[in-house]
LUMDRENNU-727525 format. One record per residue (C-alpha): residue number from 1; residue in three letters; x, y, z. Coordinates in pm, whole numbers. Example, Ala and Ser with C-alpha at 12.3 -4.5 7.8 and 13.67 -1.06 7.14 Angstrom:
BEGIN
+-------+------+--------+--------+--------+
: vovex : lopa :      u :      v :      w :
+-------+------+--------+--------+--------+
:     1 :  ALA :   1230 :   -450 :    780 :
:     2 :  SER :   1367 :   -106 :    714 :
+-------+------+--------+--------+--------+
% end
This chain:
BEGIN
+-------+------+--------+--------+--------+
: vovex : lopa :      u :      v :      w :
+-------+------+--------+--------+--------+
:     1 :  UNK :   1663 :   1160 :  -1555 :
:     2 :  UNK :   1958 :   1139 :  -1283 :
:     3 :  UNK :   1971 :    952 :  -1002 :
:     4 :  UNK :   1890 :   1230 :   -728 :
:     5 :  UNK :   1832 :   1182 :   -326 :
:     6 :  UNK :   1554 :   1420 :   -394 :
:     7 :  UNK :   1340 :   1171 :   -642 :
:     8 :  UNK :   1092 :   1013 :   -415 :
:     9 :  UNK :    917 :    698 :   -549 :
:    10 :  UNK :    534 :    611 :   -381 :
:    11 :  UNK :    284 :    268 :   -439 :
:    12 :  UNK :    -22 :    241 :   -357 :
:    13 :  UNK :   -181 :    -72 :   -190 :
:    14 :  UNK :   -442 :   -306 :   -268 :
:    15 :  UNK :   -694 :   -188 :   -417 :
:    16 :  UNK :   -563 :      6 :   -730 :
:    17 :  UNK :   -595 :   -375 :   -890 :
:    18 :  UNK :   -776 :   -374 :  -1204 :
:    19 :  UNK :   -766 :   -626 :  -1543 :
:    20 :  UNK :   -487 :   -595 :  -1775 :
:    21 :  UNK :   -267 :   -386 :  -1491 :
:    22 :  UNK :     83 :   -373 :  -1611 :
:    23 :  UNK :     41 :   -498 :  -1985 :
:    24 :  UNK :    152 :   -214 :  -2189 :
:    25 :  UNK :    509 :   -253 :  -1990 :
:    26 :  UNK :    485 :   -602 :  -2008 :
:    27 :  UNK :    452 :   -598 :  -2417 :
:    28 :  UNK :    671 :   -322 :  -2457 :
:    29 :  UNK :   1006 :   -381 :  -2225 :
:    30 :  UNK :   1137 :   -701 :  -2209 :
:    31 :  UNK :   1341 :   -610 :  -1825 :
:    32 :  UNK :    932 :   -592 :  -1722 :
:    33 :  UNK :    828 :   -898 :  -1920 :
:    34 :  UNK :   1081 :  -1096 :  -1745 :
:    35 :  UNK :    944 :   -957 :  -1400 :
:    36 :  UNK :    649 :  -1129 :  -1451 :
:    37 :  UNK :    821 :  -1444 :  -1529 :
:    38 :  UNK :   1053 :  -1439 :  -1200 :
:    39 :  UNK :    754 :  -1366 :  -1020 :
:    40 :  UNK :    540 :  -1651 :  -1198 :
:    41 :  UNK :    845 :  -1864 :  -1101 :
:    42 :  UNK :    872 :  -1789 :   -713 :
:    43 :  UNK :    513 :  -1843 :   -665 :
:    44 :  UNK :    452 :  -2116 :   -959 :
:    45 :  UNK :    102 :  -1916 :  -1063 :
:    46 :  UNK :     95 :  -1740 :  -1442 :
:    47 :  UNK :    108 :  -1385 :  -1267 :
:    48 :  UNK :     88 :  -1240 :  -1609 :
:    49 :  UNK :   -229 :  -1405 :  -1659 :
:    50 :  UNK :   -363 :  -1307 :  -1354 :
:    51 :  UNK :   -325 :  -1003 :  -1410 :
:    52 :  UNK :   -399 :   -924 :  -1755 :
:    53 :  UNK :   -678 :  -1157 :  -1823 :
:    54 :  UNK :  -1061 :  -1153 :  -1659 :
:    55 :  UNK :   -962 :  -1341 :  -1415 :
:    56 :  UNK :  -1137 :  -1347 :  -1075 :
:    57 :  UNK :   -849 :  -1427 :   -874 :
:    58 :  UNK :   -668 :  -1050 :   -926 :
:    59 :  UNK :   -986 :   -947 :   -657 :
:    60 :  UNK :   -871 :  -1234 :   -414 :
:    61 :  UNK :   -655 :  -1102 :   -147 :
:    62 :  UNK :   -430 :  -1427 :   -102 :
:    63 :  UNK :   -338 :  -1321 :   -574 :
:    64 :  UNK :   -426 :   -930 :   -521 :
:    65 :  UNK :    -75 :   -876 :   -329 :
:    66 :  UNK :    172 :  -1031 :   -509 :
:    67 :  UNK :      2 :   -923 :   -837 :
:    68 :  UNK :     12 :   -577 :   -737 :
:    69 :  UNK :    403 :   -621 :   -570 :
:    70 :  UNK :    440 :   -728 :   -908 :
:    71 :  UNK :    332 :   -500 :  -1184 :
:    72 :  UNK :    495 :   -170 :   -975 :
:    73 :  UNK :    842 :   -349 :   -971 :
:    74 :  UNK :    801 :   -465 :  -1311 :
:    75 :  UNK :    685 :    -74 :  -1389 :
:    76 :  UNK :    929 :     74 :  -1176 :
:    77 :  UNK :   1242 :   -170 :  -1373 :
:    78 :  UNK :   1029 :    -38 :  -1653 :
:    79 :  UNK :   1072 :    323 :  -1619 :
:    80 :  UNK :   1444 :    249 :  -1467 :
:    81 :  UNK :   1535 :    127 :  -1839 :
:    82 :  UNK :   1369 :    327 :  -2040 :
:    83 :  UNK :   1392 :    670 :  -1905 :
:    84 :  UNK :   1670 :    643 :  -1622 :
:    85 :  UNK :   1441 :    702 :  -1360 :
:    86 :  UNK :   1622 :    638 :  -1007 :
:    87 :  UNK :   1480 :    746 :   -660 :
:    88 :  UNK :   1621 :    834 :   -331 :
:    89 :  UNK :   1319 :    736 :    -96 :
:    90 :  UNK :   1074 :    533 :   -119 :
:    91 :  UNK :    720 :    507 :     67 :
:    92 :  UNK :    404 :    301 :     -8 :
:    93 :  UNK :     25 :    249 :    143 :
:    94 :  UNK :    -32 :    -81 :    325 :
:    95 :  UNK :     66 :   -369 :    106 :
:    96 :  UNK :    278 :    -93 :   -145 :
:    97 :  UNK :    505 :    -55 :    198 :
:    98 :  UNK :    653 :   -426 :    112 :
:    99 :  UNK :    703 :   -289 :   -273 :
:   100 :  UNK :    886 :      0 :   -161 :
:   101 :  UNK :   1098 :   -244 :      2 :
:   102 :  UNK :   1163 :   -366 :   -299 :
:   103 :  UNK :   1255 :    -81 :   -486 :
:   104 :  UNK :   1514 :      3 :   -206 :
:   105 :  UNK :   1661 :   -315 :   -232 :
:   106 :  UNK :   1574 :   -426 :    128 :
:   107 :  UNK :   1431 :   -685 :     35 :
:   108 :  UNK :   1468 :   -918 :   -284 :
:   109 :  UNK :   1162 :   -945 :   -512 :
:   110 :  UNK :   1136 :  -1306 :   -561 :
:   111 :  UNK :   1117 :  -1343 :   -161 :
:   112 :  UNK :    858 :  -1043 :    -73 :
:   113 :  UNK :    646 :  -1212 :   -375 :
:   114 :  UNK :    640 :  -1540 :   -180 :
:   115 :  UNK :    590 :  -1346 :    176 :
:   116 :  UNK :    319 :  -1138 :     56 :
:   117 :  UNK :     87 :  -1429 :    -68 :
:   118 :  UNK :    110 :  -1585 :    290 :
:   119 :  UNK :     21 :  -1213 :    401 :
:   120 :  UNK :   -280 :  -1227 :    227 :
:   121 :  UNK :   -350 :  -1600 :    311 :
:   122 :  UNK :   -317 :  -1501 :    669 :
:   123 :  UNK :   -559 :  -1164 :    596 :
:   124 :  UNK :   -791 :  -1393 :    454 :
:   125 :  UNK :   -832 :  -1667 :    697 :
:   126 :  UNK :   -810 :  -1336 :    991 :
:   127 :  UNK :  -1198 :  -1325 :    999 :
:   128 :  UNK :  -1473 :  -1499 :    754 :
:   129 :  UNK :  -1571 :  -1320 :    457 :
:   130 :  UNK :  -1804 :  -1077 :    505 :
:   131 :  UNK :  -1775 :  -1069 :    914 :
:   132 :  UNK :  -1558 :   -780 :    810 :
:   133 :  UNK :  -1586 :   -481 :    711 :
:   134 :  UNK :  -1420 :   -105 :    671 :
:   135 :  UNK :  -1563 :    228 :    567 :
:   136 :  UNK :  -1371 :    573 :    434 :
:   137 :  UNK :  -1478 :    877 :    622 :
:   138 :  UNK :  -1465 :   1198 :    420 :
:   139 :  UNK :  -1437 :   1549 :    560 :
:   140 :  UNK :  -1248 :   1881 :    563 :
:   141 :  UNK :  -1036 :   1836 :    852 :
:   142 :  UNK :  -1137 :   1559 :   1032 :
:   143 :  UNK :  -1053 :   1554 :   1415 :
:   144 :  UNK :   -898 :   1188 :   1449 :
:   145 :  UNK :   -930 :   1182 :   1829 :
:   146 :  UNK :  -1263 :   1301 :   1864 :
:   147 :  UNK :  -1353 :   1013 :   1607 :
:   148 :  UNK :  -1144 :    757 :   1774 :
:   149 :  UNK :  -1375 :    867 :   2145 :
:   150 :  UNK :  -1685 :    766 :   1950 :
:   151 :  UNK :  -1570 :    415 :   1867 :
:   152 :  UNK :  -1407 :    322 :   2186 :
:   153 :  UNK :  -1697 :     87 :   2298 :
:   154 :  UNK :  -1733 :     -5 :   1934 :
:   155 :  UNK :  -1526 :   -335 :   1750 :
:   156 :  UNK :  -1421 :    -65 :   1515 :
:   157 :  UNK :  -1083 :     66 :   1459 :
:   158 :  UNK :   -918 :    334 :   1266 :
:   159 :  UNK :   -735 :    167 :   1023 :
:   160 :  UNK :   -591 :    468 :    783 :
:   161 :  UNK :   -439 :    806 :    858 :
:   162 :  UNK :   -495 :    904 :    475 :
:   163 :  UNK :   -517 :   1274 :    504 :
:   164 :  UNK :   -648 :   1559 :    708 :
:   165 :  UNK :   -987 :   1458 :    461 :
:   166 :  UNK :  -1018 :   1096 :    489 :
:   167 :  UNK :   -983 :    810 :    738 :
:   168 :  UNK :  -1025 :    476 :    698 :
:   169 :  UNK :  -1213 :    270 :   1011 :
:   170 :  UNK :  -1190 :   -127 :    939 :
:   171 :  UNK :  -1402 :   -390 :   1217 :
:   172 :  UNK :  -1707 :   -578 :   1241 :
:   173 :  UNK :  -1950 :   -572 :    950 :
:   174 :  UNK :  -2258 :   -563 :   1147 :
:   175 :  UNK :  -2136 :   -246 :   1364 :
:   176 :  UNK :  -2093 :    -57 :   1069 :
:   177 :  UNK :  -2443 :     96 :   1080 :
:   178 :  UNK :  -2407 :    180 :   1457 :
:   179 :  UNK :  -2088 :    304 :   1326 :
:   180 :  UNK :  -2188 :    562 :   1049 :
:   181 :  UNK :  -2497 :    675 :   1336 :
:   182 :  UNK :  -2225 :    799 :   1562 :
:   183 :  UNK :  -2039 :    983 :   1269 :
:   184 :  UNK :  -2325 :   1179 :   1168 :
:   185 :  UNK :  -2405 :   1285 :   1522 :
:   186 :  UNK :  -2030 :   1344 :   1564 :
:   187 :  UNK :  -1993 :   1641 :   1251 :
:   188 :  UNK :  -2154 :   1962 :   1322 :
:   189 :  UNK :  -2506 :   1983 :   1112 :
:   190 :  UNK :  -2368 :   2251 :    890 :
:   191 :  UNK :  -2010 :   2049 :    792 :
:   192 :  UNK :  -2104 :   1767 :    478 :
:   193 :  UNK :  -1913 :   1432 :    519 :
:   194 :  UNK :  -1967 :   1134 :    316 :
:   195 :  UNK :  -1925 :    758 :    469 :
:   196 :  UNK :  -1817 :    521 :    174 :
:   197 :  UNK :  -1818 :    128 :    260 :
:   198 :  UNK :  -1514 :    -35 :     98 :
:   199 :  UNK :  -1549 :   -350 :   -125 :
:   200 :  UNK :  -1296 :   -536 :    108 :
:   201 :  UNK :  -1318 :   -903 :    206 :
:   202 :  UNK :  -1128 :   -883 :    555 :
:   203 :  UNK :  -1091 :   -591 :    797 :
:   204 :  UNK :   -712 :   -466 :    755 :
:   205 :  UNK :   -526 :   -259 :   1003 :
:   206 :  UNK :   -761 :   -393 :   1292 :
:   207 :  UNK :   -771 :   -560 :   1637 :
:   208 :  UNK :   -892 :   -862 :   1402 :
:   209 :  UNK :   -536 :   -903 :   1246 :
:   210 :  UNK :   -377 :   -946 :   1558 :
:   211 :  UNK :   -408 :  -1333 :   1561 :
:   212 :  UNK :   -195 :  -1294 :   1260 :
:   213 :  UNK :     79 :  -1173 :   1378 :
:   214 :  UNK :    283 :  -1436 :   1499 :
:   215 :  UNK :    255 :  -1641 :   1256 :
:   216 :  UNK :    343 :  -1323 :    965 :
:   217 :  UNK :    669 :  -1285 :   1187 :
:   218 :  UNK :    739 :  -1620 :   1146 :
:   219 :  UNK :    711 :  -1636 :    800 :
:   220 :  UNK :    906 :  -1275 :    762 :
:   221 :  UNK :   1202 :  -1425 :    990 :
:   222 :  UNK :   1210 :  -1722 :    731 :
:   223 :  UNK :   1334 :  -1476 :    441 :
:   224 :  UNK :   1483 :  -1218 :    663 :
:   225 :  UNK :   1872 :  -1405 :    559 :
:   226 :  UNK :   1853 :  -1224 :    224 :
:   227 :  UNK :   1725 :   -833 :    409 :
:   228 :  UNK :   1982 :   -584 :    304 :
:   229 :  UNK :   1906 :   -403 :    624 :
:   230 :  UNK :   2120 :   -152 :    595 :
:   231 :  UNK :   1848 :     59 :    295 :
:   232 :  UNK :   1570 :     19 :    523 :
:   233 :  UNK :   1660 :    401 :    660 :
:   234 :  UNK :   1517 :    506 :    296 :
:   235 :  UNK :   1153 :    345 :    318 :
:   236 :  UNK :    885 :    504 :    504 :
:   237 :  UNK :    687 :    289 :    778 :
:   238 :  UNK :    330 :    282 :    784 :
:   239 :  UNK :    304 :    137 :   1150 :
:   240 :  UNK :    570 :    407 :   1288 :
:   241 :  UNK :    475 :    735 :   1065 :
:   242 :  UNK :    812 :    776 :    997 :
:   243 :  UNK :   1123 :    603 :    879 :
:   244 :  UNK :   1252 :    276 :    909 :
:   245 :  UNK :   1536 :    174 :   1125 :
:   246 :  UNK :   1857 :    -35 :   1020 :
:   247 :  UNK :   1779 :   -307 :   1261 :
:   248 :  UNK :   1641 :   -589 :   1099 :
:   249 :  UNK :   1446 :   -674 :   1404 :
:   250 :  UNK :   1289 :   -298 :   1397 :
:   251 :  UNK :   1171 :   -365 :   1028 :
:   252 :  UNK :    969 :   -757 :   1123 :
:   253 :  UNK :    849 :   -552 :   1418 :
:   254 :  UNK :    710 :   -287 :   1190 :
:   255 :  UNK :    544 :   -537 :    932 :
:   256 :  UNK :    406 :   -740 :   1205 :
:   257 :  UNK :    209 :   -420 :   1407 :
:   258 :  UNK :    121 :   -257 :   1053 :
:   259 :  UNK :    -84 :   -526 :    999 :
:   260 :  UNK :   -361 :   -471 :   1329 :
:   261 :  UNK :   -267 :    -78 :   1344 :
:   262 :  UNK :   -318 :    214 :   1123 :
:   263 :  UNK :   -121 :    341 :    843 :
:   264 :  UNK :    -30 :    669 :    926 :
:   265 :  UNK :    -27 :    789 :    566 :
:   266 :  UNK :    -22 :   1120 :    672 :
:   267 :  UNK :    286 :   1123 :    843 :
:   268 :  UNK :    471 :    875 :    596 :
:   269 :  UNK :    325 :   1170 :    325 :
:   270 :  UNK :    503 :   1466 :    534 :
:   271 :  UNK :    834 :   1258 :    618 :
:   272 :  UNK :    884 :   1186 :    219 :
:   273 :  UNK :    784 :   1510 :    165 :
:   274 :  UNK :   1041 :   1695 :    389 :
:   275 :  UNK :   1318 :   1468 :    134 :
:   276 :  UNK :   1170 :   1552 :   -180 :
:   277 :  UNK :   1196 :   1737 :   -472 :
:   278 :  UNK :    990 :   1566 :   -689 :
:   279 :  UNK :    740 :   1280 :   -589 :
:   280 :  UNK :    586 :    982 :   -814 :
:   281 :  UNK :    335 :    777 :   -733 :
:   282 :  UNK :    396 :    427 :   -983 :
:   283 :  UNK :    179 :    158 :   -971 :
:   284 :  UNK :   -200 :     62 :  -1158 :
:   285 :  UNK :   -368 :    345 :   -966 :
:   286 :  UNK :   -352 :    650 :   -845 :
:   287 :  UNK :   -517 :    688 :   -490 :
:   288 :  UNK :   -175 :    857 :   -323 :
:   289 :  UNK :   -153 :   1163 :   -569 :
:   290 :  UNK :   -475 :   1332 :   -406 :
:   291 :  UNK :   -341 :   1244 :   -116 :
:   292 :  UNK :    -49 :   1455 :    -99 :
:   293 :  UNK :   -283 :   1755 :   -253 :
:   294 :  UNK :   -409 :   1771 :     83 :
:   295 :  UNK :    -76 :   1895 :    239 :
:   296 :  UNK :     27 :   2101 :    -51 :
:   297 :  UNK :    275 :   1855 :   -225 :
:   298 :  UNK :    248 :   1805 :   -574 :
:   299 :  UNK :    267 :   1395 :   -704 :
:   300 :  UNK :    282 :   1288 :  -1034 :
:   301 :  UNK :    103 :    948 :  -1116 :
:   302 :  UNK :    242 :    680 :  -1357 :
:   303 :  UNK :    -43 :    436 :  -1398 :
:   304 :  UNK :    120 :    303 :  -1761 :
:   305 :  UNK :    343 :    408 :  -2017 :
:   306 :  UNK :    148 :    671 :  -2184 :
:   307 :  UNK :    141 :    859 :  -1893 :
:   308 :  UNK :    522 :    833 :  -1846 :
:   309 :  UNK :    606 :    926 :  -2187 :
:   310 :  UNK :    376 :   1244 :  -2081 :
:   311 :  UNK :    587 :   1314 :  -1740 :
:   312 :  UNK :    941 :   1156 :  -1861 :
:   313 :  UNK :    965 :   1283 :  -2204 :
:   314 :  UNK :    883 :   1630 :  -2096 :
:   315 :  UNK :   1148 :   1659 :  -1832 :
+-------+------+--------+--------+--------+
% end
């Protein structure tokens, strides 16, 4: 594969853990074993471990990031070495946003590791577990504005933009009920919806993240010395819709907001779009592929190496 402006690489976000993530590139490439091991260094926790074994810490949001950060680089270097595979733009969902960063080479991999697991520290500590909640809303063409009207007196947010089929709301666990009331009432009797509760221990991309903030931006101006601003132009931004600036104060800004507003997947999925030829989605799930379906872009998936030998090997 050639290196081509119109390869566009995609990562999903938390949530696409699961046990043993990763371990086919680990055992098979040695540029992905040694991922693990700079990783395992930065943060001084057996990533590896983590991550391949039963361990209950892969489902703890403070390990979940950087685990996840860390098996799509190591799959990305993976598929770099073994098949040439080089992309021109780069987008990811939530927490994958800091791995595309990565892959563009905005910021290093050793420090988004390390800034990551105080993200998810900071998530954590937001709200207590299980004050916290967030549901997926599920419809043909769902009318965002009309849903946001029958929250407003709610503490509920809309937390994603997935698609025109599915939004995310994240807030208060015990509103939730009141919550799902108001979305049956609000779809016409004849139009089917379905309202899925998420097994999440905080609520992300919510007015209860804000508190967070400041201290995030702190942390994010610590390692912002080693930013290669000057890539950022190539990564999609969750918080803006579209893509970054080169201003290294525009990209902390970004980070900071996308963690109490909502990731406007849509729009980060029609901005990659309108640069792509060809769009993969890498990483140990694949939530984003459907997601483009629903404006008519086509996304292959790479969720381990028999499924790039499939894509890779053919092309």
């Amino acid at each position: 594969m050639s290196i081509s402006k119109g390869i566009v690489a995609v990562f999903p976000g938390q949530g696409s853990q699961r046990s043993g993530m990763g371990k086919d590139f680990y055992d098979e490439i040695p540029v992905c074993r040694q991922t693990y091991e700079e990783a395992a260094d930065a943060l001084g926790l057996d990533i590896a471990a983590i991550c391949f074994d039963e361990d209950s810490r892969l489902n703890l949001t403070e390990y979940t990031q950087p685990c996840i950060v860390t098996t799509e680089i190591a799959m990305l270097r993976g598929l770099a070495e073994r098949y040439g595979f080089a992309a021109g733009c780069f987008g990811g969902h939530s927490l994958g946003e800091f791995t595309a960063l990565v892959a563009a080479e905005v910021i290093p991999f050793a420090d988004t590791v390390q800034i990551v697991r105080e993200r998810g520290k900071l998530m954590q500590t937001a709200v207590p577990v299980g004050v916290g909640s967030m549901a997926a809303v599920i419809s043909e063409g769902i009318d965002i504005e009309g849903l946001k009207k029958i929250f407003a007196d709610l503490p509920i947010d809309i937390a994603n933009i997935n698609s025109a089929n599915q939004v995310v709301i994240s807030g208060d666990a015990s509103a939730l009920p009141e919550a799902e009331s108001r979305v049956k009432q609000f779809f016409p009797s004849e139009k089917s919806f379905r309202f899925v509760q998420l097994n999440v221990s905080a609520p992300f991309h919510s007015r209860f993240m804000k508190k967070i903030e400041e201290p995030f931006e702190e942390t994010l101006k610590k390692y912002s010395k080693s930013f290669n601003i000057q890539n950022a132009p190539k990564v999609t931004s969750n918080y803006r819709g579209s893509f970054h600036a080169d201003s290294q104060d525009a990209v902390i800004g970004n980070l900071v907001r996308q963690l109490s507003n909502p990731v406007l997947w849509r729009d980060n999925m029609q901005a990659l779009a309108d640069r792509a030829d060809r769009i993969y989605e890498i990483g140990p799930g694949r939530p984003l592929r459907d997601f483009f379906k629903t404006i008519g872009v086509a996304c292959e998936s790479v969720t381990g190496l028999s499924a790039a030998v499939k894509i890779f090997v053919r092309e």
